[in-house]
N, C-alpha and C positions, 0 to 999 in steps of 0.2 A: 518593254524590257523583259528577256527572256528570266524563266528562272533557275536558279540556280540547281545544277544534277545534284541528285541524292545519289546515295548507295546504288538502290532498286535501278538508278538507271546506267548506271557502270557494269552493270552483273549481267544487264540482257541479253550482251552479247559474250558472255565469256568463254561459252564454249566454242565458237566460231573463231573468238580471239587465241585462244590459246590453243587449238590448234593450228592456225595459222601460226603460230610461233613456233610452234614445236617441229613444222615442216620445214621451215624457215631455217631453224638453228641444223635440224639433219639434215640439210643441205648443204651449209656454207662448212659442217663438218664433214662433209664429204668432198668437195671440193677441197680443202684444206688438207684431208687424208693425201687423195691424189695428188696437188703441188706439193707436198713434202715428203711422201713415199711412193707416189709412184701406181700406186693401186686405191681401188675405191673401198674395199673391206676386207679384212682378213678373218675369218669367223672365231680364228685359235688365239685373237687377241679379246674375245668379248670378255675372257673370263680374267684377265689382266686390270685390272684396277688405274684410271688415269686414262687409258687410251682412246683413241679416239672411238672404238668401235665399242668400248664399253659404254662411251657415253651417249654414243647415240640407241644403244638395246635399251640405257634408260629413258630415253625420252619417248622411246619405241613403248615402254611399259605404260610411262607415263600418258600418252595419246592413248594407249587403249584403257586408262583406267575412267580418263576423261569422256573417252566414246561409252562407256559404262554406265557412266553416271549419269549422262545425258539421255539416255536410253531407259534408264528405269526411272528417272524424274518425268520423259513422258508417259511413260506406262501408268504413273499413279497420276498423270491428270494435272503436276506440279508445270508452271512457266520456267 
């Protein structure tokens, strides 16, 4: 009988997982821009609150804070 995941083993992949997520969701919001307006980004809408291109600049931040963190956790030798 196998046993039971801890924490330690949900987190090994997290930075792998959550960029796949985050590529994932600026996607299907890109897609979604394009079947309801037509275009894939407007840049003069990032600073608009709501919109679709604002939410994908955060998730755009979000993945490089992720790539960040990942990056200095191997630098000091951390899994």
């Amino acid at each position: 009988m196998p046993r039971k995941p801890n924490f330690s083993d949900l987190a090994k992949k997290f930075y792998e997982r959550s960029l796949f997520w985050i590529a994932f969701l600026i996607a299907g919001l890109l897609a979604d821009e394009y079947i309801k307006e037509g275009y894939l980004f407007d840049p003069a809408d990032m600073i608009v609150y709501g919109t679709h291109e604002f939410l994908i600049m955060l998730l755009s931040m979000l993945g490089v804070a992720i790539c960040l963190l990942r990056a200095s956790s191997k630098r000091t030798g951390e899994k």
